[in-house]
GUKOL-947777 format. One record per residue (C-alpha): residue in three letters; chain; x, y, z. Coordinates in Angstrom, 3 decimals, padded with zeros to 6 digits. Example, Ala and Ser with C-alpha at 12.3 -4.5 7.8 and 13.67 -1.06 7.14 Angstrom:
% residues 2
   r c       c1       c2       c3
 ALA A  012.300 -004.500  007.800
 SER A  013.670 -001.060  007.140
END
This chain:
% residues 141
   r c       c1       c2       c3
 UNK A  078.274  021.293 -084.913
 UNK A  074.680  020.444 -084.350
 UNK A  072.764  017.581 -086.200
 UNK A  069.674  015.935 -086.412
 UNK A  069.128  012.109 -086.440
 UNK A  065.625  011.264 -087.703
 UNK A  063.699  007.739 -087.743
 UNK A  060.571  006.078 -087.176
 UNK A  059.252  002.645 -086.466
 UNK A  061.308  001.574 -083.508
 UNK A  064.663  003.830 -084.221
 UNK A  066.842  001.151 -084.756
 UNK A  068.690  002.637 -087.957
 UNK A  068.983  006.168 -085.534
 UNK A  070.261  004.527 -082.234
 UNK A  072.522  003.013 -084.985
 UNK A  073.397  005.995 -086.874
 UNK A  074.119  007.774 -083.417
 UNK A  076.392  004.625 -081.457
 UNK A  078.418  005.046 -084.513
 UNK A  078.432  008.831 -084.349
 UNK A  079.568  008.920 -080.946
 UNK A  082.421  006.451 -081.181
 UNK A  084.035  008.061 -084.323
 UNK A  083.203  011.786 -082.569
 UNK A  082.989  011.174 -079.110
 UNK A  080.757  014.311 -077.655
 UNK A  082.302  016.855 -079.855
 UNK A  078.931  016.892 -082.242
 UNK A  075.642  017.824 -080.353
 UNK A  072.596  014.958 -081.431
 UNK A  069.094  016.303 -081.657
 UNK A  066.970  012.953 -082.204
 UNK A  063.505  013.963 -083.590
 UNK A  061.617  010.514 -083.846
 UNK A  058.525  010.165 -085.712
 UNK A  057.314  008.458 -082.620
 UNK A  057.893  008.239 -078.814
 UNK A  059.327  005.056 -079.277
 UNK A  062.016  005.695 -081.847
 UNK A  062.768  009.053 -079.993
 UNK A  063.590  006.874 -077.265
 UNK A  066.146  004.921 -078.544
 UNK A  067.789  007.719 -080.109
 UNK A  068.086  009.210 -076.759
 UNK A  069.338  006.213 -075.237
 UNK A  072.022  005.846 -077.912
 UNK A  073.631  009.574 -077.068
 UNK A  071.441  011.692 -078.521
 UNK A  071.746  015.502 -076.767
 UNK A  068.279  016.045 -077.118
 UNK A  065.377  014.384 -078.493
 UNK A  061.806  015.438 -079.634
 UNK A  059.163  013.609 -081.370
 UNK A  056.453  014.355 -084.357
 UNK A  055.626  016.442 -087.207
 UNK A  055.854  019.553 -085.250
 UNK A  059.044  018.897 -083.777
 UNK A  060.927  017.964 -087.294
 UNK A  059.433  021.581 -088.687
 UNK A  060.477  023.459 -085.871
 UNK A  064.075  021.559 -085.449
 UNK A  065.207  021.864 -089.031
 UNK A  066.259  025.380 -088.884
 UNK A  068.321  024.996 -086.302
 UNK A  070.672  022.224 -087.046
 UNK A  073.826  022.358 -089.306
 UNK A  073.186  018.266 -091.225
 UNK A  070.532  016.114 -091.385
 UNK A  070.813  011.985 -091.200
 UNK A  069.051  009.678 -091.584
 UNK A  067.098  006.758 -093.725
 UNK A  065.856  008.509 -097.577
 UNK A  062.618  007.390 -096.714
 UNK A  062.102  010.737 -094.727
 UNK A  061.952  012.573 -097.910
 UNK A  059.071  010.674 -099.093
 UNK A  055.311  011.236 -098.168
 UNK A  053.798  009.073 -096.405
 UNK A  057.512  007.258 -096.252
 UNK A  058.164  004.682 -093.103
 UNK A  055.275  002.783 -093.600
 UNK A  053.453  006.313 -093.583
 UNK A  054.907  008.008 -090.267
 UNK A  056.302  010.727 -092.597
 UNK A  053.253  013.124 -093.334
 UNK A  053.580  015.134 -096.841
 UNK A  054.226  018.627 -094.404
 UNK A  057.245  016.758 -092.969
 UNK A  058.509  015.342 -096.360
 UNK A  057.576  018.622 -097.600
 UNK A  059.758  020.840 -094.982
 UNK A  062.615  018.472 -094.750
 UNK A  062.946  018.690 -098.601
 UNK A  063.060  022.860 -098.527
 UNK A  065.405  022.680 -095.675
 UNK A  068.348  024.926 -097.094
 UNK A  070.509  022.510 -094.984
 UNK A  072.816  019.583 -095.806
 UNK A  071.260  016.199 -095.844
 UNK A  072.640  012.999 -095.849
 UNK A  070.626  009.915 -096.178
 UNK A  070.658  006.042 -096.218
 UNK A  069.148  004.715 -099.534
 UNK A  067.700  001.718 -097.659
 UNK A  065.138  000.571 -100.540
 UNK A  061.788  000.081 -099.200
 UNK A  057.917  000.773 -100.416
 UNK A  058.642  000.066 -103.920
 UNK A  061.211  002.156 -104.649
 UNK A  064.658  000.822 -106.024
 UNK A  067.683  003.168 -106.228
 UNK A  069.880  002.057 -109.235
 UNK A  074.005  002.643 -109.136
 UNK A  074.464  002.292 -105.206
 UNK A  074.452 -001.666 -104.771
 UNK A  073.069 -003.213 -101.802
 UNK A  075.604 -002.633 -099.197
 UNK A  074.647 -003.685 -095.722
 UNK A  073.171 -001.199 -093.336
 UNK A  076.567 -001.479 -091.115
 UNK A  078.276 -000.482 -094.686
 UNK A  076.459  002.325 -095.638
 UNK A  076.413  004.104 -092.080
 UNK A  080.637  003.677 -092.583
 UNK A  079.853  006.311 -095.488
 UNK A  077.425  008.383 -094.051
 UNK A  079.999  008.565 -091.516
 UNK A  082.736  009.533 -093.825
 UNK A  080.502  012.611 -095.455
 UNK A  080.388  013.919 -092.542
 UNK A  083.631  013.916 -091.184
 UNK A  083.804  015.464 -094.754
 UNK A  081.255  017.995 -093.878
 UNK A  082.633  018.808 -090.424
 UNK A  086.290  019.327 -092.039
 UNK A  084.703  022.236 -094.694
 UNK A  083.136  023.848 -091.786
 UNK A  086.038  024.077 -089.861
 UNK A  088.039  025.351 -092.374
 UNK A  090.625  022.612 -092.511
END
């Protein structure tokens, strides 16, 4: 199983997402961390990511060849993260025939009604359970 962690800013949410990954999973899951900048690459990386590349051209090329996609929603949004996401990223993640699951962390005026406002340590617990969901379908089990 291969998967993609992607954040911006300073990669806190990704480091995060992939401590958490690692000490449900161990190394059993292979972490590409694509950053939207060196900086939140960088953390990924030093959280357990596999791998880790950084920028627009690196989330285009790397979304063909993972199996899920995590991370915060505002990757699916245009000029999202305080505008690191550029509309060809938004744009490429959201055609991605790939499985995506995301952290509706409300930010730059968007609210997302029926979810509550679970802390971030809360809603990585379920992103968590998806996929160990999402792994179990794959493996047939």
């Amino acid at each position: 199983m291969r998967i993609a962690v992607i954040d911006g800013q300073g990669g806190g949410i990704g480091k995060y997402i992939i401590e958490r990954i690692r000490k449900a999973f161990g190394q059993e899951i292979e972490i590409i961390a694509i950053g939207t900048n060196s900086h939140a690459t960088y953390s990924m990386l030093k959280a357990g990511a596999n791998e880790g590349a950084t920028g627009e051209s690196a989330l285009i090329y790397n979304l063909s060849r993972v199996d899920i996609i995590l991370g915060p929603i505002g990757i699916a949004f245009p000029y999202g993260m305080l505008g690191e996401i550029t509309p060809e990223m938004a744009k490429a993640f959201s055609l991605a025939n790939i499985k995506k699951i995301l952290l509706p962390l409300a930010r730059e005026n968007y609210l997302f009604a029926g979810i509550g406002d679970l802390p971030l340590p809360h809603m990585v617990d379920d992103l968590l359970e998806l996929l160990a969901k999402e792994i179990q379908k794959r493996s047939g089990n």
